[in-house]
N, C-alpha and C positions, 0 to 999 in steps of 0.2 A: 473390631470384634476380637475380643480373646478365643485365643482355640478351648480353654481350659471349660467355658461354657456351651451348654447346651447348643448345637446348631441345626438350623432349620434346615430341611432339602432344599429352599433354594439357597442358602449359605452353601452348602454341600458342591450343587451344580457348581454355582459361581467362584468358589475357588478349586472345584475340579478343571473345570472349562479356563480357569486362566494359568495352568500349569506350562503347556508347552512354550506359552509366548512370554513365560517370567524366566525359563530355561537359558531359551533363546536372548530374551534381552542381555541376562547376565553373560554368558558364552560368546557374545557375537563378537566373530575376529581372532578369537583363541587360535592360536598355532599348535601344531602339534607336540612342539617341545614343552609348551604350557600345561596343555591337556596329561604330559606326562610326568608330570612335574611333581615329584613329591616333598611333602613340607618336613617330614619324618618318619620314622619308622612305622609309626602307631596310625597313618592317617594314610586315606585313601588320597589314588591318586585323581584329580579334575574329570578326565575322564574315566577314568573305573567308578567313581562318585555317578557320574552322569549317564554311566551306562547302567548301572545298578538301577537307578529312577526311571531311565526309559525303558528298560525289562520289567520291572516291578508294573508300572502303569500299564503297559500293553497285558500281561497277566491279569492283573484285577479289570481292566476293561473287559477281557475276555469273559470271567468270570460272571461278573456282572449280566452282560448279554446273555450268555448261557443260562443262567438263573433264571431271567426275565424270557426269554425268544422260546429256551428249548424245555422249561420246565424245573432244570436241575436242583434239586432238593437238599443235595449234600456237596461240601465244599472244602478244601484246604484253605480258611481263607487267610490265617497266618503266610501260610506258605507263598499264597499270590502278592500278600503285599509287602510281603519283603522276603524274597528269595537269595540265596547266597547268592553273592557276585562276588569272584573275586579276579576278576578278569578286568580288561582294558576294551574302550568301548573299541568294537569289532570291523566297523565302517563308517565313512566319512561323517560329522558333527552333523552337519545341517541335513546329509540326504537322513540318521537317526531323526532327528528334531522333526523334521518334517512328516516323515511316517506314522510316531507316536502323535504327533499333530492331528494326523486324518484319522488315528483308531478314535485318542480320544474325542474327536468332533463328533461321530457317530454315537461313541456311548452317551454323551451330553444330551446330543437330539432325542435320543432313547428317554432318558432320566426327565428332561423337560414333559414328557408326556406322563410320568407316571401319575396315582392318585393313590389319595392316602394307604388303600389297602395294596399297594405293589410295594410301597416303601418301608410297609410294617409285616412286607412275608418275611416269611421266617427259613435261613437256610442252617442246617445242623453240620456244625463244625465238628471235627473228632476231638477239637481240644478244647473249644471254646465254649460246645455246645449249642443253644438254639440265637442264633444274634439274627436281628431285623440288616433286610438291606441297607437301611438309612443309616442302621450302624456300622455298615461295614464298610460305605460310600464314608462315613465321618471318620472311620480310620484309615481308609485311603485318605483323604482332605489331610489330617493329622503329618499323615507319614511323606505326603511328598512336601506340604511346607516346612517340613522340618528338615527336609533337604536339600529345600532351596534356600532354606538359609545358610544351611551350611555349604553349597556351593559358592552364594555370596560371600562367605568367610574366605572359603579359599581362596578367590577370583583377587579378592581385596590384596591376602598378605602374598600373592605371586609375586617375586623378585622381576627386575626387569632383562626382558629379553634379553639383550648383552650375559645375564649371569646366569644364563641356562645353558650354554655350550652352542656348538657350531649345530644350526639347523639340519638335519637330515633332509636328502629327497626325496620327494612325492613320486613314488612308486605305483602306476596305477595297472 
């Protein structure tokens, strides 16, 4: 399925729900000299990249829930799906991966129960204006495969270990 077309809620779910473990498959093993690794100046680093998608995700889950569970009407939803990061992810990869794991498991369980009139309410953006949940679920889909691609890019052109320097110790 091209993103560029229309996609259905359960397109939506099914590449929302497969985000944590396309993270992880890419990521598994990365060191932290990898994770810090930048390609140049203009590009983020592996992990600033990865923490940027796992804060983004846990926000628009949040979102989401809140919309659906408590009512909420009005939404930054720019803001939730792609909030500045410009930081290095904060805490260890997998216990990240795994967290964003169980938020988005519960948003997904949520979304599988929806029906057409939950996917077609309507939350009022200040910038956006009135956008349907389904489109706001389709521009989360949009924005984190588009990170995972590009995680995939960088994961690819990473030099090998030997030419990233003397590993640092695990300070816990």
């Amino acid at each position: 399925m091209e993103l560029e077309e229309e996609m259905s809620p359960s397109d939506v779910v099914l590449l929302m729900s497969s985000v944590p473990e396309r993270i992880g498959d890419l990521v598994y093993g990365l060191d932290d000299a990898r994770l810090r690794y930048r390609h140049g100046p203009a590009f983020p680093t592996l992990g600033g990249l990865i923490g940027h998608l796992l804060d983004s995700g846990t926000k628009v889950d949040g979102l989401i829930r809140h919309a659906h569970l408590d009512g909420v009407a009005t939404a930054d939803v720019r803001a939730a799906i792609d909030p500045s990061h410009e930081g290095e992810l904060d805490r260890p990869l997998q216990e990240a991966i795994e967290d964003f794991a169980r938020v988005r498991r519960r948003t997904v369980d949520l979304l599988h129960g929806w029906g057409k009139s939950e996917w077609d309410r309507k939350l009022r953006d200040p910038r956006a204006g009135d956008i349907s949940l389904l489109d706001v679920c389709r521009m989360v889909a949009r924005h984190e495969i588009a990170h995972i691609a590009q995680i995939r890019n960088l994961t690819v052109l990473l030099p090998d270990p030997q030419d990233l320097g003397p590993a640092r110790p695990i300070v816990e």
